[in-house]
matplotlib code that plots the C-alpha trace (Angstrom):
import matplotlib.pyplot as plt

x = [6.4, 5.9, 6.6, 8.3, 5.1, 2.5, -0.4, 1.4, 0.1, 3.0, 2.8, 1.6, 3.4, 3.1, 3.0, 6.3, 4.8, 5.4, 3.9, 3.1, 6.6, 7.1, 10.4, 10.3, 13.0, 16.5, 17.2, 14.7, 12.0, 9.5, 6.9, 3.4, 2.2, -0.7, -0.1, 3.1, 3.1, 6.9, 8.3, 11.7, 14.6, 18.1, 21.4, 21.9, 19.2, 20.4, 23.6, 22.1, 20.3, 23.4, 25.7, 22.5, 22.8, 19.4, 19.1, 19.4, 19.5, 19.2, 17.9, 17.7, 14.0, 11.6, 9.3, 6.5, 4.9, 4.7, 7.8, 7.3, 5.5, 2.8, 4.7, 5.1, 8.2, 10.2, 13.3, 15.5, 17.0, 15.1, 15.9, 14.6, 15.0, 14.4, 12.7, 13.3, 10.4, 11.1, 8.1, 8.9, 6.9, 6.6, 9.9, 12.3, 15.7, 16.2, 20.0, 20.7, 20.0, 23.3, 25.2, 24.6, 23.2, 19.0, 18.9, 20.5, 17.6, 15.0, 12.8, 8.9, 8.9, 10.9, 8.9, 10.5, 11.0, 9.9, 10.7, 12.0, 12.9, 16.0, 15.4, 15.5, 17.0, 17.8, 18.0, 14.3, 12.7, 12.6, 12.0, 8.8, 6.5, 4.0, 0.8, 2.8, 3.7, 0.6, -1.6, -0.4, -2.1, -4.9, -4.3, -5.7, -5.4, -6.0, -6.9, -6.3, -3.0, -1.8, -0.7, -1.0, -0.8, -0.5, -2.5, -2.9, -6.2, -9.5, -9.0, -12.0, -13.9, -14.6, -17.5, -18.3, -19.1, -18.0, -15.9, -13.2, -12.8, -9.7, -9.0, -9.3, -7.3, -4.4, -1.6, -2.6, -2.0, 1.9, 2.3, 3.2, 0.8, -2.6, -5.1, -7.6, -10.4, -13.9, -16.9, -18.6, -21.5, -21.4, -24.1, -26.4, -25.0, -23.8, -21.3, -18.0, -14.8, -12.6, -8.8, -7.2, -4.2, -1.9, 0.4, -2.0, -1.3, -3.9, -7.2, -9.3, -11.0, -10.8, -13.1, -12.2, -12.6, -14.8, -17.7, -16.8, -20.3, -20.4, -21.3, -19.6, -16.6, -13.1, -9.5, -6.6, -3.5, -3.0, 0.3, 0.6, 3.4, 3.0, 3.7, 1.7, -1.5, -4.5, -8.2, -11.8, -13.0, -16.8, -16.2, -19.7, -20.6, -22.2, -20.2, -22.0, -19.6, -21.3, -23.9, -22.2, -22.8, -20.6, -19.9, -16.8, -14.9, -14.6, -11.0, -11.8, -8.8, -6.6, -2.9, -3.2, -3.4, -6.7, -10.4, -11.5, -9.5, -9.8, -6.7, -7.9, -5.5, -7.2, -10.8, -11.1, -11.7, -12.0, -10.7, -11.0, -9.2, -8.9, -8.8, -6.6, -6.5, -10.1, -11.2, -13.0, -13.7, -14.1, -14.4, -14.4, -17.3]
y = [14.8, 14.6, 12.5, 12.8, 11.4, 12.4, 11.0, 8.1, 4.7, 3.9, -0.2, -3.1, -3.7, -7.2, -8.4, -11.0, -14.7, -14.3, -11.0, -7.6, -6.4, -4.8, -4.0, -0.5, -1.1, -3.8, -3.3, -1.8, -3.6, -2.4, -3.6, -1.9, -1.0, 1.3, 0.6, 2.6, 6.7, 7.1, 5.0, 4.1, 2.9, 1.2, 2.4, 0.0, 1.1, 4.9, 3.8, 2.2, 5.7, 7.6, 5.0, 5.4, 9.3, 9.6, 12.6, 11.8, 14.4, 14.2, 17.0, 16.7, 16.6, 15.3, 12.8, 10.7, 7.9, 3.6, 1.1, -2.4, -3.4, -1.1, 1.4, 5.0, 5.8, 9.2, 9.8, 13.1, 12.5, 12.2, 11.3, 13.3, 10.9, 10.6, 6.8, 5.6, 3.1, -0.4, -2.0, -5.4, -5.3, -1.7, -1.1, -0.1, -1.9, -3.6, -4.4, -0.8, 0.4, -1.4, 1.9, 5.2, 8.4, 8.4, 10.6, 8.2, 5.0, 4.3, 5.1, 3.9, 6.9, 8.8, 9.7, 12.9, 14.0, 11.3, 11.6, 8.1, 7.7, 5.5, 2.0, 1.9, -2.1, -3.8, -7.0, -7.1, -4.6, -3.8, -1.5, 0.1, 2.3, 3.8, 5.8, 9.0, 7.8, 5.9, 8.7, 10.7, 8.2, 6.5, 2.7, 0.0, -3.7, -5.6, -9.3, -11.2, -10.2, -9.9, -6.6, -2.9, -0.1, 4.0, 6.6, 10.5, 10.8, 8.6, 5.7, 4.7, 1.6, 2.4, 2.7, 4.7, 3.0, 4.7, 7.3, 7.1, 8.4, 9.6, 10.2, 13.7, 13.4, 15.4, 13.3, 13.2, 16.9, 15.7, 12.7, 13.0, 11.6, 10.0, 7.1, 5.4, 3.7, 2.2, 2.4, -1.3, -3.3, -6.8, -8.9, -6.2, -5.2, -1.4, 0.0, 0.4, 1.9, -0.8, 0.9, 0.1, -2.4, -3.7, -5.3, -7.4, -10.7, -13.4, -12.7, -9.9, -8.1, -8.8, -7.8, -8.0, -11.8, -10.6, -10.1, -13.3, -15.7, -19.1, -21.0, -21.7, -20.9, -22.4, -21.9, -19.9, -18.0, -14.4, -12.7, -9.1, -6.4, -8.2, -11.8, -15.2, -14.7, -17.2, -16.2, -17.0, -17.4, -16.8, -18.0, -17.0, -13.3, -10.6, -7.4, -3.6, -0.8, 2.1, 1.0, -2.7, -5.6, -8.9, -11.9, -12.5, -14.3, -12.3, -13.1, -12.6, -11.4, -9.2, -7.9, -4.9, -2.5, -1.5, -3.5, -3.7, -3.7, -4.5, -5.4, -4.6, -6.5, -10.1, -8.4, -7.5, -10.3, -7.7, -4.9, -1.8, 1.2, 3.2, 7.0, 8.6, 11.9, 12.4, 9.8, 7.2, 3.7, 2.4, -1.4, -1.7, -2.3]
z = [-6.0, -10.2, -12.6, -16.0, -18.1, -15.9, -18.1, -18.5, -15.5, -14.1, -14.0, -14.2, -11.4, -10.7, -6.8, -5.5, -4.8, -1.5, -0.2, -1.8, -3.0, -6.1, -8.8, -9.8, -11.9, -10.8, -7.6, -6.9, -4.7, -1.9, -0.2, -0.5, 2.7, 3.6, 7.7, 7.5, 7.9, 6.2, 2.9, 3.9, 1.7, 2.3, 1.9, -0.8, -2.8, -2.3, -3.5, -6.7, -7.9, -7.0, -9.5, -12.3, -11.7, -10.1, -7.8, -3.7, -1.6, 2.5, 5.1, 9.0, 9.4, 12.0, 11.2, 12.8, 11.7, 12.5, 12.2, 10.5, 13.9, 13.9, 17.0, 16.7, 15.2, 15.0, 12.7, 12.0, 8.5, 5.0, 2.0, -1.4, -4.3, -8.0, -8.7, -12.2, -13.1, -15.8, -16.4, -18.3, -21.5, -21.5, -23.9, -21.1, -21.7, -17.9, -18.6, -19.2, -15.7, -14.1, -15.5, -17.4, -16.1, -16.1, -19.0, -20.9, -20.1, -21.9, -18.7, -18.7, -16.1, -13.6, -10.3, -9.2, -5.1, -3.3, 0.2, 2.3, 5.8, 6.4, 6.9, 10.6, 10.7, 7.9, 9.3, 10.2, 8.2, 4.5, 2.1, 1.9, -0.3, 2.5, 3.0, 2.0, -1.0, -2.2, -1.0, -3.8, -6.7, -7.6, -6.9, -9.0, -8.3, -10.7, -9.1, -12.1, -12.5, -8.9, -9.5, -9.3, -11.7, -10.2, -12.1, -11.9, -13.1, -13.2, -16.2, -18.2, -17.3, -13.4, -11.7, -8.7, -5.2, -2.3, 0.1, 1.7, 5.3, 7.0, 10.6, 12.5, 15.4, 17.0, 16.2, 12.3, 12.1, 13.2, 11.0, 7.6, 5.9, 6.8, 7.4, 5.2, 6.1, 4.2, 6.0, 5.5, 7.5, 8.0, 8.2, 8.1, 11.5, 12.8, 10.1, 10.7, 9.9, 8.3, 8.0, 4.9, 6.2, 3.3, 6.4, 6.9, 4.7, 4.6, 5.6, 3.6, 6.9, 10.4, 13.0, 16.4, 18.7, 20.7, 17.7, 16.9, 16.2, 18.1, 14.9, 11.1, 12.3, 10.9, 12.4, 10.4, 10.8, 9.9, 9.1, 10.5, 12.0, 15.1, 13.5, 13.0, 14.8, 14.8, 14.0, 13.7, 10.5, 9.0, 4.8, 4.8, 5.5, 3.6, 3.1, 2.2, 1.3, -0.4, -3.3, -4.0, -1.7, -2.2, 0.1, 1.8, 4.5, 7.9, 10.3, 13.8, 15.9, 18.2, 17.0, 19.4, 16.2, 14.3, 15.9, 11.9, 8.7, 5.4, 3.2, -0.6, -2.1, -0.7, -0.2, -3.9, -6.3, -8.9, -10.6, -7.7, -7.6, -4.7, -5.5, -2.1, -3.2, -4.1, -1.5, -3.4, -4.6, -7.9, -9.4, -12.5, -15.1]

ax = plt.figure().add_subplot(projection="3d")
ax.plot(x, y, z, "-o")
ax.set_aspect("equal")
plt.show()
């Protein structure tokens, strides 16, 4: 995977009210999901780069890696892609891209041999940018914007705070890409480590019911892969990852996937970036 203007952010890419979907350019939405192994894309979309002359090639090859539900999934066919990116603001004319070959758009950028699964049910699932996807950037959120922009290299302004860890199991060595995870105490307790869950909409870290406390605690709802599930909530906790401390709220419950998580994008009340190749944290100063 490259990119046309590889010095060049690709974004802001502002988050859909809703959840964390995102509009590369018309037609083009997915969801931002770190819980998912394989990005997948729908036949519709496929259609829409081949009628803007974007490259698409297929291959029979096998893949593993977790549906929308969190279960292992396995799939024979891939897709090779060329993603043209429209930021609004950013001088790219939208209206162009119904028609026209890509060389002749005023691209922001054009992200070059991205690999996608086939969306596995249309119906129920949606179109996703995964873990193998995302690991290849350096992913800023920018809280006040509700938004994200992907980078190459290390921007100015950011300040070191921790590492990332990744698993080291035998299924990881079959899955195409990996898993992410912060190691964080709690309350001054054992540290953990919390994987980094964009799936999981609501709540900015859970912890398992079981380490729930028997006092302060409020009643919520969580969305995950699994559906609606109801929690424990702390609004009162104190949070160490690396050399920054803050205070947060702590969701207590069971979806039968990860015991601790942490989903950036409602954990950070900041500017953080999360550097997957190099495997570190940032916020910004």
């Amino acid at each position: 995977m490259c990119l046309k203007y590889p010095d060049k952010p690709i974004g802001l890419l502002n988050f859909s009210e809703n959840d964390y979907t995102v509009e590369l350019a018309p037609g083009l939405d997915f969801q931002i999901n770190t819980a998912r192994a394989m990005s997948t894309i729908s036949q519709k979309q496929l259609q829409l780069l081949k009628d803007m002359g974007c490259a698409v090639d297929s291959t029979v090859a096998i893949s593993i890696g977790r549906n929308h539900k969190g279960n292992l999934r396995v799939t024979f066919k891939r897709y090779t892609v060329s993603l043209p990116i429209s930021v609004p603001g950013d001088g790219a004319d939208s209206c162009s891209l119904a028609g026209g070959s890509i060389s002749e758009v005023g691209m922001d950028n054009v992200i070059y041999n991205v690999d996608f699964a086939p969306l596995a049910d249309a119906d129920e699932d949606r179109p996703t940018l995964a873990i193998d996807f995302l690991e290849k950037f350096l992913v800023e959120y920018r809280h006040s914007d509700n938004g994200i922009v992907l980078h190459t290299s290390l921007p100015e302004g950011f300040s070191y705070v921790g590492e990332l860890e990744m698993t080291d199991e035998l299924i990881d060595y079959l899955r195409i890409s990996n898993r992410y995870y912060m190691n964080m105490t709690v309350n001054h307790s054992e540290s953990r480590d919390f994987f980094i869950d964009t799936a999981m909409d609501g709540a900015g870290m859970k912890l398992p019911a079981e380490n729930a406390p028997a006092f302060k605690m409020t009643v919520d709802s969580v969305m995950t892969p699994m559906g609606v599930v109801g929690a424990l909530v702390d609004r009162d906790v104190h949070v160490e990852f690396g050399e920054r401390g803050v205070n947060s709220s702590a969701y207590y419950f069971d979806d039968g996937v990860e015991d601790f998580a942490i989903n950036p994008f409602n954990f950070f009340k900041w500017t953080g970036l999360i550097d997957f190749p190099g495997r570190k944290v940032y916020i910004h100063d």
